[in-house]
C-alpha positions, -999 to 999 in steps of 0.1 A, spaced: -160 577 109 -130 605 107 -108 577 126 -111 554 98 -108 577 70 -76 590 85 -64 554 86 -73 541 57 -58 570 38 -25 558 55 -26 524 44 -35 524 9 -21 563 1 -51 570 -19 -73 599 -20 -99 599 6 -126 598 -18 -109 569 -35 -102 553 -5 -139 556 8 -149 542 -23 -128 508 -21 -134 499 15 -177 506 7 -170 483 -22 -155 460 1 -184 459 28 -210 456 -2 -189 423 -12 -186 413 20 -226 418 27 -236 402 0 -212 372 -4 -216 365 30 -252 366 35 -282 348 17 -299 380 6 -301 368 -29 -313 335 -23 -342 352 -2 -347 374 -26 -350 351 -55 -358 318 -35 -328 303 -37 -320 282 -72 -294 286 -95 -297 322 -102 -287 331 -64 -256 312 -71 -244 326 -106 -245 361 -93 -227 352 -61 -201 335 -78 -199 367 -102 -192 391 -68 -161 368 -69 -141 386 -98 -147 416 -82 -133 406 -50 -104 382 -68 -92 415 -86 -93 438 -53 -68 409 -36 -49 411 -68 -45 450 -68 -37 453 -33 -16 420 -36 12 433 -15 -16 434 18 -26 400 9 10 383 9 13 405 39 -17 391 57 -11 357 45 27 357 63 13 373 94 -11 346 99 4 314 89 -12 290 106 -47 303 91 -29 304 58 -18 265 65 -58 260 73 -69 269 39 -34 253 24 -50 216 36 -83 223 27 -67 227 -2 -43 198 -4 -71 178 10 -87 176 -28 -61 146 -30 -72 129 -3 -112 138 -9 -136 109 -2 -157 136 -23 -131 155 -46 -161 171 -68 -180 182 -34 -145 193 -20 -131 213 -51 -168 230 -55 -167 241 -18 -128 247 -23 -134 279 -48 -153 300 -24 -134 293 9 -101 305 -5 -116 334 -20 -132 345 9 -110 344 32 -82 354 12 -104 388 13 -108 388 44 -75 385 49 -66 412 25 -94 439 47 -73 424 78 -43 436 63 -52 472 49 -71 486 77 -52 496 109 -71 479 142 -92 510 147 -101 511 110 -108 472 115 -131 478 139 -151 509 127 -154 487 91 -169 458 106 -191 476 131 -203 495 97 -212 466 85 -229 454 113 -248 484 110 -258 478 70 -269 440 80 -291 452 105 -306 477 81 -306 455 51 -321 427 76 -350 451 85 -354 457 52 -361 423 40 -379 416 67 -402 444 58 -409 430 20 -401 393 22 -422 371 42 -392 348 40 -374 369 59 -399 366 89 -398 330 92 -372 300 98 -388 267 89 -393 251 107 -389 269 135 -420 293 125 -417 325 130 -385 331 139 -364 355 119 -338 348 99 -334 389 79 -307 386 53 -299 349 62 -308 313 51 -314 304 86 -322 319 120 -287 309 131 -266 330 102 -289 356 116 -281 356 152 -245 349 149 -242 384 129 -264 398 153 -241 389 182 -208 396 163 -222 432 152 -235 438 190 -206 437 209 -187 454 179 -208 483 175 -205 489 213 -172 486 211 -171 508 184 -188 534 202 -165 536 231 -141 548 209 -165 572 193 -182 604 204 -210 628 193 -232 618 172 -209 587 162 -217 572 191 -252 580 193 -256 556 156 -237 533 173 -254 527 199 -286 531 181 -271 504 158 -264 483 187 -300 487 199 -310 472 169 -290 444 164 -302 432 198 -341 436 189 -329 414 156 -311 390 178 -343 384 203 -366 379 172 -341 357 156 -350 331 186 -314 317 180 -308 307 217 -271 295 217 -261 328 203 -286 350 225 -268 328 253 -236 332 241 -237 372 231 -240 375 274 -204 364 276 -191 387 250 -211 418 261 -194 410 301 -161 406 281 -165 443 265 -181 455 301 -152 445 319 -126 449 297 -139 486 292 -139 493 331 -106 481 337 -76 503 324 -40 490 343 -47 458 346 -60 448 314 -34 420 311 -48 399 343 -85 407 330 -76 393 298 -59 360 314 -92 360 338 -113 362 297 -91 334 287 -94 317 321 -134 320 328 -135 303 289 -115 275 296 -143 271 329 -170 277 313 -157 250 283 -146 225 306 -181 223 330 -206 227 298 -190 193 285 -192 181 325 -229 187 331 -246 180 293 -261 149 290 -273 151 333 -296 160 352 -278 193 361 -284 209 327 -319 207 327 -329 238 345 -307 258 319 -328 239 292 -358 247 305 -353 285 309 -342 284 275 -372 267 257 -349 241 243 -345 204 246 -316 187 266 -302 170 240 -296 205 226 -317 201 195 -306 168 189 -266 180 189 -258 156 219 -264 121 197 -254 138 170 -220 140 183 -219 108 193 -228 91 163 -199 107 146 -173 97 167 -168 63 152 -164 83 114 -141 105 133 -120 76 146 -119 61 108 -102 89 95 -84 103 126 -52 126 109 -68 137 78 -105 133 77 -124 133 51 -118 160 28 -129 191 30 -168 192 29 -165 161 17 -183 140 47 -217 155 44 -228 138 10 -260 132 6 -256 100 -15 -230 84 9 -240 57 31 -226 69 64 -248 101 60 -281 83 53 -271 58 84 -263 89 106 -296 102 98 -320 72 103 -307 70 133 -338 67 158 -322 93 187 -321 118 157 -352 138 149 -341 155 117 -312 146 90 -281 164 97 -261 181 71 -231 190 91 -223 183 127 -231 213 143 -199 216 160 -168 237 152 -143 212 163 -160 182 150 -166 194 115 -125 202 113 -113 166 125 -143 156 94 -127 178 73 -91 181 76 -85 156 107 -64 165 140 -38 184 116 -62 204 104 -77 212 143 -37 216 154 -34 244 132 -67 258 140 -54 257 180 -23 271 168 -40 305 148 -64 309 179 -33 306 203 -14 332 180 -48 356 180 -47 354 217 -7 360 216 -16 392 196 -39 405 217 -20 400 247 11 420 233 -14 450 218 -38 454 257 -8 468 275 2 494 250 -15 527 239 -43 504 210 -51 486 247 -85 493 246 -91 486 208 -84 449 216 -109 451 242 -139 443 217 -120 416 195 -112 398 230 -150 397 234 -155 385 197 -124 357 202 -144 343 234 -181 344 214 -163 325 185 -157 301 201 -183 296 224 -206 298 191 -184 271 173 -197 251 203 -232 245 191 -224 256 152 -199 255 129 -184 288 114 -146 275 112 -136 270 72 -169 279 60 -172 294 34 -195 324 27 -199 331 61 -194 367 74 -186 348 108 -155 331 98 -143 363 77 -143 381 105 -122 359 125 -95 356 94 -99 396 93 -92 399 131 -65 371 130 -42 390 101 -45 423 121 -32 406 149 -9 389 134 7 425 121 5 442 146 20 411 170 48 409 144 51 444 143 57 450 180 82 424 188 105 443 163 98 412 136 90 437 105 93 477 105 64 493 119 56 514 86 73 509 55 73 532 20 43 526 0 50 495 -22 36 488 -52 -3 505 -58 1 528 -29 4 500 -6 19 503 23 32 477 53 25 493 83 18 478 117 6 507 136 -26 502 154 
């Protein structure tokens, strides 16, 4: 990965070796903060938790070392940075300030990571560090799989496959990010690059099919026809990426038309699942009325899903219900719990300011390093659909999208002449550049 040594050397102005050293420090963070491999490993408990919460010092001192790429990141993306502001303001407004403030820690930290790789790494870098770890999830996912029965199953959903992950669904949402990423990885590699990306890829998909996680196998098609397209087309990437944006906006507006009918049923059946989506469907509508009760702020972050409340054990005696929720399986539902319609405004607003950024990079020379993050913007959200990655915490998911949307957010500065495109390093060899 010569491309990503080259840029990383730029950005931090640290020897190579040195510089290879931080960013596989970062990845091993990132793996295993944002997987489960410690509570498959040990069976979840305490102990899983201690040592994750110990990766944090290690990650809190890295953001305050390279401080100077974290303010950076944080101004670039202000709208994400205003996300995790209410989520932290909302601890005054908690129904559930203990649950809030205990989820609170590990958000901010996070993503204020993530934010800080989003920053350091020019887009290329970006791209050949996340598909690296893509490629060290699928291995480490293999591995588990190989040693821990644990890893082989999903209760209850048998023997699905859930590798590094608590749950079938962590699974196949990495799986699906890391697909389209390594490939898109490998169209900017050659040689032997791109034969262990590819191979990567290959493997990632075999852990996606085992991982039996249907929206995201469903979901992957539309990114991998994003990254086809957007790698065949060359002049006109601009009206291929408002065709993306376009076809999304379609496809949003006729799944919300035809679920709950008759019409959806054939897609159902073809994907072994129920029409109520797994229950999702009454789910959402039970919690429209708690939406409605707290319309501008919500509830506090993580603070609707308490066990001991009453509106959780009504919502889950429900009789169209055939399990008891934890969280609403919906992107856009869990924000207006959490943080309300402010907190979704300013999610609308740092997707809008992604898309902005990746507008202004297609036409220019880095065109076709937006290509794949164009893929991964159109998955997230599709996957948001049926889950819920936005503000979690711990999720590799979500840091990818902060990582992407501070990149962006540079580089979008950057080229309409808002900050210099490279600056003198300042302060630990860091440096400000927006190059791609």
């Amino acid at each position: 990965m010569g491309g990503a040594a080259q840029t990383g050397d730029r950005r931090t102005g640290a020897a190579p070796r040195d510089r290879r050293a931080v960013l596989g420090l970062m990845l091993a963070l990132v793996l295993l903060v944002g997987s489960d491999v410690f509570q498959v490993v040990l069976g979840g408990g305490g102990l899983s938790s201690i040592i994750k919460t110990a990766l944090y010092l290690p990650m809190l001192a890295l953001m305050l070392f390279y401080r100077h790429h974290l303010l950076r990141g944080l101004r670039a993306a202000p709208e994400v940075t205003a996300l995790l502001a209410l989520a932290a303001l909302s601890l005054g407004w908690s129904v559930s300030p203990y649950d809030t403030l205990r989820a609170l820690v590990p958000l901010l930290v996070t993503s204020g990571f993530a934010i800080l790789l989003g920053s350091m790494l020019s887009l290329r870098g970006l791209l050949l560090w996340l598909a690296a770890l893509s490629l060290v999830i699928m291995l480490v996912s293999f591995g588990m799989a190989a040693v821990f029965a644990e890893a082989r199953t999903s209760p209850p959903w048998g023997d699905a496959w859930r590798g590094a992950f608590s749950h079938k669904n962590g699974l196949g949402a990495a799986c699906s990010a890391g697909l389209v990423l390594t490939l898109g990885a490998a169209l900017m590699l050659r040689g032997w690059r791109r034969g262990l990306m590819l191979a990567g890829a290959l493997g990632l998909g075999l852990l996606l099919a085992l991982s039996s996680a249907r929206s995201a196998q469903l979901f992957v098609l539309a990114g991998l026809l994003v990254l086809a397209t957007g790698a065949a087309v060359r002049r006109w990437r601009l009206l291929w990426a408002w065709a993306c944006l376009a076809g999304l906006l379609a496809t949003l507006a006729l799944g919300s038309a035809v679920l709950g009918t008759d019409l959806a049923l054939p897609l159902f059946e073809a994907i072994d699942r129920r029409p109520t989506l797994s229950g999702r469907l009454p789910l959402w509508q039970l919690l429209q009325p708690h939406i409605a009760e707290r319309p501008l702020l919500g509830y506090g972050y993580n603070a609707f899903w308490v066990e001991e409340s009453r509106r959780v054990y009504e919502i889950g005696r429900d009789p169209s219900l055939f399990h008891e929720p934890f969280y609403s399986h919906n992107g856009l539902i869990e924000t207006l719990l959490n943080l309300g319609l402010l907190g979704t405004a300013m999610l609308a607003l740092a997707v809008l300011r992604l898309i902005r950024g990746i507008l202004r990079v297609l036409p220019g020379p880095a065109g076709a390093l937006a290509v794949p993050f164009m893929a991964f913007l159109v998955m997230f959200v599709l996957q948001n659909v049926t889950e819920s990655y936005i503000l979690s915490r711990e999720t590799i998911y979500w840091m990818i999208f902060v990582a992407v949307a501070a990149r962006f957010g540079i580089l979008s500065d950057a080229l309409r002449g808002a900050v210099p495109a490279h600056r003198p390093p300042v302060g630990h060899g860091a440096t400000a550049g927006g190059r791609p």
